[in-house]
C-alpha positions as CSV (number, residue, x, y, z in Angstrom):
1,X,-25.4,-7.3,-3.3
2,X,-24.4,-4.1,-1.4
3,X,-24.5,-0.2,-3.0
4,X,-21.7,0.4,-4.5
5,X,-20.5,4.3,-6.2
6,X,-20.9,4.2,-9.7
7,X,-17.9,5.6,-11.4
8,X,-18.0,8.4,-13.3
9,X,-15.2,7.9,-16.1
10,X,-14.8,4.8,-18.5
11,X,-11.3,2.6,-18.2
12,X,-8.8,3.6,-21.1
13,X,-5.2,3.0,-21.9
14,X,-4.1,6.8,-21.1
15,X,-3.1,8.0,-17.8
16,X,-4.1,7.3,-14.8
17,X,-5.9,9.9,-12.2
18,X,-6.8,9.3,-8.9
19,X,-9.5,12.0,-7.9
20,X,-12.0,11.2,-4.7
21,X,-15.4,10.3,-7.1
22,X,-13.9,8.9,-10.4
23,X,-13.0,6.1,-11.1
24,X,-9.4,5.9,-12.6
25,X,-8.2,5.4,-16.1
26,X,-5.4,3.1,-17.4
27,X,-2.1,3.3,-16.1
28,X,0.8,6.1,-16.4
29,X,4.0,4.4,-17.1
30,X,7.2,5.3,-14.8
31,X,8.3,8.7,-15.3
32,X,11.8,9.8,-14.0
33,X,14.5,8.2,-12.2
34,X,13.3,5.8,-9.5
35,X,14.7,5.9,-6.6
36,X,18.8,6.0,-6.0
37,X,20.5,6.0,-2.7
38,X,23.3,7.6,-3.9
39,X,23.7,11.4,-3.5
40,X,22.9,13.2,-7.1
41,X,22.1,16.9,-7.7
42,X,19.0,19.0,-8.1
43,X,17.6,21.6,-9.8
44,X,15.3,24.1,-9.3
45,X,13.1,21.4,-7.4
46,X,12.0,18.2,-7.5
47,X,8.7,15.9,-7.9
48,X,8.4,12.4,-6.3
49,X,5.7,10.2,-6.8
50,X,5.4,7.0,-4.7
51,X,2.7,4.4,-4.8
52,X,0.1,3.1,-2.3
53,X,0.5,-0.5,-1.4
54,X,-1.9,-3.7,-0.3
55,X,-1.4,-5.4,2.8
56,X,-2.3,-9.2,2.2
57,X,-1.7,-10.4,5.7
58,X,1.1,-11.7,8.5
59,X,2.5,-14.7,8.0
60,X,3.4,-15.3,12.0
61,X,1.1,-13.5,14.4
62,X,2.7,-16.1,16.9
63,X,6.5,-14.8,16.5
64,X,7.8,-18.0,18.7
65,X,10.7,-18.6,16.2
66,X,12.0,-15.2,17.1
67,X,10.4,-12.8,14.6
68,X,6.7,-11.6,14.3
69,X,4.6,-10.6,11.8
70,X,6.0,-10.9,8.6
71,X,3.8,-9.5,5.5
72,X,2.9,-10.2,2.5
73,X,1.5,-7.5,-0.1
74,X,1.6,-5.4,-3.6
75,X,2.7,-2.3,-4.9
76,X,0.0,-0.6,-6.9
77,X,0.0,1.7,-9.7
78,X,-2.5,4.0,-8.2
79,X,-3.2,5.9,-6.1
80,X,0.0,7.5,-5.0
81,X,0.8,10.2,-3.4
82,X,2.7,13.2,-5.7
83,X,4.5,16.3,-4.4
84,X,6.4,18.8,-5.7
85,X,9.4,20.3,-3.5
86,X,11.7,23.1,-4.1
87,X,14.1,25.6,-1.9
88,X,12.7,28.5,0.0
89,X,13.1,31.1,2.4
90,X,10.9,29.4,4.8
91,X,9.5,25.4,5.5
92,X,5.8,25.3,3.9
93,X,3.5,22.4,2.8
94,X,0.1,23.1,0.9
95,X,-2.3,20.7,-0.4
96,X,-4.0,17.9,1.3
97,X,-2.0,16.4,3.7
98,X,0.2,19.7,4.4
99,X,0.2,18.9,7.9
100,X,1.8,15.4,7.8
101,X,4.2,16.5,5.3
102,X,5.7,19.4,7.3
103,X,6.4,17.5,10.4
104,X,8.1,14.7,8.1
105,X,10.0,17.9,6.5
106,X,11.0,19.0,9.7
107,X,11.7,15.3,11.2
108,X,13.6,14.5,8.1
109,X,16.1,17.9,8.2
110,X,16.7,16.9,11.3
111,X,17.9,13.8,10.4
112,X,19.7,15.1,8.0
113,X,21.5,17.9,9.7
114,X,20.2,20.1,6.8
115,X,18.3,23.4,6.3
116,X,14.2,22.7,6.2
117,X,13.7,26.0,4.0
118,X,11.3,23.8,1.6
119,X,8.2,24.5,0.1
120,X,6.5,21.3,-0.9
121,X,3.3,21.4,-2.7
122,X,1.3,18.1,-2.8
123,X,-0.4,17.2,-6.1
124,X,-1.9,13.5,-5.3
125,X,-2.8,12.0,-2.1
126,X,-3.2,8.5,-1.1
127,X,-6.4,8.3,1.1
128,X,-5.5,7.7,4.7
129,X,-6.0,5.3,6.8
130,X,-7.8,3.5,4.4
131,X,-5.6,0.1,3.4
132,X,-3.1,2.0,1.5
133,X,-0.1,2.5,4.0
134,X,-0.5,6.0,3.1
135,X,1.5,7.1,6.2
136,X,4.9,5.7,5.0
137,X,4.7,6.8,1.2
138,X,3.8,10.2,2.3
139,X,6.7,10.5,4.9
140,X,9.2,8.4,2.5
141,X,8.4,11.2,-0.4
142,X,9.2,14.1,1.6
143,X,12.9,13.2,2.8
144,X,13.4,11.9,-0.7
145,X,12.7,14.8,-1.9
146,X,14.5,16.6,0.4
147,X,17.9,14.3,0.3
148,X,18.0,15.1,-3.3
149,X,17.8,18.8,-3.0
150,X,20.4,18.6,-0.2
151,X,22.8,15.9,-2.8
152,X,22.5,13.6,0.0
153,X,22.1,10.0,-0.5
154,X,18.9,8.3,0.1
155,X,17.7,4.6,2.1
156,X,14.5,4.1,2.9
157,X,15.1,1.8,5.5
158,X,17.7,4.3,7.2
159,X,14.7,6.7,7.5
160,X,12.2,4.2,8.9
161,X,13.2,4.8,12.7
162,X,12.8,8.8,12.6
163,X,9.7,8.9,10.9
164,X,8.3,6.3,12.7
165,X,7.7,3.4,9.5
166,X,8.2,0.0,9.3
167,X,7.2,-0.7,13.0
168,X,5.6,-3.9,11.8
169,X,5.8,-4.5,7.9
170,X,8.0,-4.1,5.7
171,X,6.2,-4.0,2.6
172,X,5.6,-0.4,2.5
173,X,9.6,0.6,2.8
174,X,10.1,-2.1,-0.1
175,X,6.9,-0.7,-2.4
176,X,9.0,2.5,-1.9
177,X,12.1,1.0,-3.2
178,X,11.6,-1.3,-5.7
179,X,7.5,-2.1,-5.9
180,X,6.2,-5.7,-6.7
181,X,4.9,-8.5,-4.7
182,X,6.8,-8.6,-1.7
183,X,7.1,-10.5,1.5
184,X,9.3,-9.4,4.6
185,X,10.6,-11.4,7.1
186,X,9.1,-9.8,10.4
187,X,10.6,-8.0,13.2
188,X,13.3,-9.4,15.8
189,X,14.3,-7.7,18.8
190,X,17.0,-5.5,17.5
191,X,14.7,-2.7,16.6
192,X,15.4,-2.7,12.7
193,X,12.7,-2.7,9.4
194,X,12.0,-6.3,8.6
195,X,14.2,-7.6,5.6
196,X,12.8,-8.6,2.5
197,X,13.1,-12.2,1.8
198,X,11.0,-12.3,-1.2
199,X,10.4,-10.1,-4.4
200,X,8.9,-11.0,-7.4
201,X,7.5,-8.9,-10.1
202,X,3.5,-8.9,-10.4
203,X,1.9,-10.2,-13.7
204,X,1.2,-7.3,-16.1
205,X,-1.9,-8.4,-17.6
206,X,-3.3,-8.9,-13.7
207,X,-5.9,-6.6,-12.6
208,X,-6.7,-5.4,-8.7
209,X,-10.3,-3.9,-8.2
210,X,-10.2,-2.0,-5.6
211,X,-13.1,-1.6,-3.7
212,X,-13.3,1.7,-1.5
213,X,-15.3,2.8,1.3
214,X,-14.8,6.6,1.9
215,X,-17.6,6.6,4.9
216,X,-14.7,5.2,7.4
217,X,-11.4,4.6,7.9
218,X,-9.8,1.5,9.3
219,X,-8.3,1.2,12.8
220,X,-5.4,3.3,13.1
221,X,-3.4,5.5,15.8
222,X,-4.3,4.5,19.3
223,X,-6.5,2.0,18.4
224,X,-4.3,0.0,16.0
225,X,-1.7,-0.1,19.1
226,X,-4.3,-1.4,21.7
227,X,-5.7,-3.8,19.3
228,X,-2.0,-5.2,18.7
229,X,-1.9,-5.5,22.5
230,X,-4.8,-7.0,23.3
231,X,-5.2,-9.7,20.6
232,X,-5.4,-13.7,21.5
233,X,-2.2,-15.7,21.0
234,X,-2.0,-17.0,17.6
235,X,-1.3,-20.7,17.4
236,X,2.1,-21.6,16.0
237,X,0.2,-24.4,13.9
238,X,-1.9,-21.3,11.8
239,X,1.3,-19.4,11.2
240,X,3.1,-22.5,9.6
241,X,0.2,-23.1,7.3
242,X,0.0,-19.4,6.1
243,X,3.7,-20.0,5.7
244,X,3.5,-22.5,3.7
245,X,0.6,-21.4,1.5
246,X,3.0,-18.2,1.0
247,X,5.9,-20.5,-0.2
248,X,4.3,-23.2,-1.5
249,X,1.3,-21.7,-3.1
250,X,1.6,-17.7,-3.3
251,X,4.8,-16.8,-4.6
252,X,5.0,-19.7,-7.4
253,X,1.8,-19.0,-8.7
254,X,2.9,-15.2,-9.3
255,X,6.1,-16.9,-10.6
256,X,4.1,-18.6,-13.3
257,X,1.1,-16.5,-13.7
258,X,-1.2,-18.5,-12.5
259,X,-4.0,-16.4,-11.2
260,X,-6.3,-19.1,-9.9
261,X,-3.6,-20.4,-7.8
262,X,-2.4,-17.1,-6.4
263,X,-5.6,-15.9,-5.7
264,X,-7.1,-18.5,-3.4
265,X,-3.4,-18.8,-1.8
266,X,-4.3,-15.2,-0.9
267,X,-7.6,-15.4,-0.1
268,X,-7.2,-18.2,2.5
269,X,-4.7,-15.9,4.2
270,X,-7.3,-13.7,4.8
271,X,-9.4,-15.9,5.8
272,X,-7.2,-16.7,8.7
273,X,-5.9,-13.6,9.9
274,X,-9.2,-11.7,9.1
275,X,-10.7,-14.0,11.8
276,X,-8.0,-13.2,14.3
277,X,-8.7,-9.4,14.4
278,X,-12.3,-9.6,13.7
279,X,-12.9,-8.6,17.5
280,X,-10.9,-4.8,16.7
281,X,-12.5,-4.6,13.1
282,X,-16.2,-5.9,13.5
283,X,-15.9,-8.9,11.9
284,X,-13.4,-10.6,8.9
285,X,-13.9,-7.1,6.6
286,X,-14.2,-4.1,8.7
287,X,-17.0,-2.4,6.1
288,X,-20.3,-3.8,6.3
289,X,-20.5,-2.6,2.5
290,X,-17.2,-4.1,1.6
291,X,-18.0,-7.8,3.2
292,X,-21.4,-7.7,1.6
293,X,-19.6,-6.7,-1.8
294,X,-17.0,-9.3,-1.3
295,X,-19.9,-11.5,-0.6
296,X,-20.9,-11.4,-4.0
297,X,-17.6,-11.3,-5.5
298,X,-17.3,-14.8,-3.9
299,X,-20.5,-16.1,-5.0
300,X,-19.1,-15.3,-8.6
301,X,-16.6,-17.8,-8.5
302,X,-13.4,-15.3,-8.4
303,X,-11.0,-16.9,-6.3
304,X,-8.4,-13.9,-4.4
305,X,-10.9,-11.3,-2.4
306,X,-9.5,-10.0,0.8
307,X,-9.1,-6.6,3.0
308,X,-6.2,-4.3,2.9
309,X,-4.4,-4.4,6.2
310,X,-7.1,-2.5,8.6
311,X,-9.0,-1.6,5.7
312,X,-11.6,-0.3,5.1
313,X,-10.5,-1.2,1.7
314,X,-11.2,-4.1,0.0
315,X,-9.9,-6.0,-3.3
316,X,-10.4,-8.2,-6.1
317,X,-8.0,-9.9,-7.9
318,X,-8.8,-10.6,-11.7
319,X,-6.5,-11.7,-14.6
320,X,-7.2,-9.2,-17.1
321,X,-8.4,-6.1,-17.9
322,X,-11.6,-7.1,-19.6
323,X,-12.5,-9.5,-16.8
324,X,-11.8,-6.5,-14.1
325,X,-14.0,-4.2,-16.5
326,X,-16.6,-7.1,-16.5
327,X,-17.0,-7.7,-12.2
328,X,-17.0,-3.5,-11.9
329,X,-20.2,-3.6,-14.0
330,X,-21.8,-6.2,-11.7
331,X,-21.4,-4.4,-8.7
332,X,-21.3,-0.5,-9.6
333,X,-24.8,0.8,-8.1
334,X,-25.6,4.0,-6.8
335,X,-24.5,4.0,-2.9
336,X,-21.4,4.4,-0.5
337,X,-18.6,1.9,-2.4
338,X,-16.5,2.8,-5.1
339,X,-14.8,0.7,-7.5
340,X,-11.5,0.8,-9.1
341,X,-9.1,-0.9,-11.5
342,X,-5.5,-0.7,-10.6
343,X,-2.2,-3.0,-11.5
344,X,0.5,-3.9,-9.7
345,X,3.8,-1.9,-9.7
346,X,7.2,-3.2,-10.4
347,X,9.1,-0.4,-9.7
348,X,9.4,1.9,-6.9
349,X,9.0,5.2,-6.4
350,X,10.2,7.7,-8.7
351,X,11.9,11.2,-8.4
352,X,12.4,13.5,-10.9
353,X,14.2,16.8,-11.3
354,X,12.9,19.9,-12.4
């Protein structure tokens, strides 16, 4: 078995808190008014909190029916990324991330055609580049939170172009919107966010262990682009099986709640597409840690393990609590990994007035 970070706080049933070095507690309940995209006042300011997301796979890497890519994934709990914004005399960000967040102020006023004298002050972070699709909640949060102090109406999807989201799944605009297990219907040539074709609420009693590695980060940027470019054809044979393991196998499994079912529908996807990009990411898992981890998750007889998009990040996916509790004590060990126990999300994002 690989090391593995030993958390440092026990699982309860009270809020959740995602700090680098603990592991998280129980899950907060949706606070405030999720997301509207219809134009409604502010106060004094407003706080937004929007939730990371898994990346299950592509269903059609080959994209000879006309659209590529397509995604499947989940809306977690936690982490999320949590800011604060509220009028000023000048644009500001502070907090981790402050440097991201102002250029999506400044993109998003522009967009807008409103002032950027915001001060935004970021209280949670998602960790980047790390399976998490960080990038779009942060950038979806900010002109969120700006629409509503300007009363405009907000889409996420009108947004995606401008700050540069969506470019190949859609999963992360939807997790935004309204959370869940979702699958998107992959790009065509007219430039716009692939529609979701698919939504269906994720089990409440089911459990995601997430297993982080906080040495690396997954391919991203540049590299993410060339890796894109340079990748083998996929064969239109392996894209209709993924396909049909998504419709056949996936989706009424979650329908049911039947975790057995859903979980080896998802690991086999990853299987498959893990394989295609092992040449950009070092192999089927891009942490050595993670696949050893993994490794042993396998050997345990639990049947949905997989990477994140690029990862690093890897996952688990149990039934319950008790049985998520129980795999985190047979892996936690002093070392580089770091276990923890999320759910899924069924609503989006939220914003709240202050």
């Amino acid at each position: 078995m690989g090391q593995a970070g030993r958390p440092e706080g026990r699982v309860s049933a009270g809020r959740r808190r995602w700090r680098k070095g603990k592991t998280v507690a129980e899950v907060p309940q949706p606070t405030g008014q999720t997301v509207s995209t219809t134009a409604q006042p502010a106060g004094a300011g407003v706080r937004v909190r929007a939730p990371a997301r898994l990346h299950f796979g592509f269903l059609d890497l080959n994209g000879g029916l006309g659209r590529r890519f397509g995604s499947i994934g989940l809306a977690l709990d936690a982490p999320a990324v949590q800011l604060v914004a509220r009028p000023a005399k000048r644009v500001s960000a502070h907090g981790p991330e402050a440097e991201r967040v102002r250029a999506n102020l400044l993109a998003a006023a522009s967009y807008l055609d409103v002032p950027d004298n915001v001060a935004v002050e970021v209280e949670e972070t998602i960790p980047p580049h790390a399976g998490f699709g960080s990038g779009t909640q942060v950038a979806l949060a900010v002109a969120a939170a700006l629409a509503r102090l300007n009363r405009r109406p907000f889409a996420p999807a009108d947004f995606a172009d401008v700050l540069d989201r969506g470019n190949r799944s859609g999963v992360g605009l939807a997790a935004f919107t309204e959370g869940g297990l979702i699958v998107d219907g992959g790009r065509d040539d007219s430039g716009a966010p692939p529609p979701v074709i698919a939504r269906l609420p994720y089990p409440e009693d089911w459990r995601i262990v997430l297993i982080l590695d906080e040495a690396m980060t997954g391919v991203h940027g540049s590299r993410e682009t060339e890796a894109f470019r340079d990748l083998p054809p996929f064969a239109a044979a392996g894209a209709a099986e993924i396909c049909r393991i998504v419709l056949m196998q996936v989706l009424p499994a979650a329908a049911t709640a039947e975790p057995d079912g859903f979980g080896a529908g998802i690991t086999e996807i990853q299987k498959r597409v893990g394989d295609h990009f092992a040449p950009h990411q070092g192999g089927r898992f891009a942490s050595p840690a993670v696949a050893e981890a993994l490794g042993a998750i396998a050997a345990m007889g639990v049947p949905g393990y997989g990477q994140s998009s690029w990862g690093p990040t890897g996952f688990a996916l149990l039934p319950s609590q008790r049985e998520a509790e129980a795999l985190v004590a047979s892996l936690e060990r002093p070392g580089r990994l770091r276990f923890v126990i999320a759910r899924g999300r069924n609503v989006g994002a939220s914003v709240t007035e202050l």
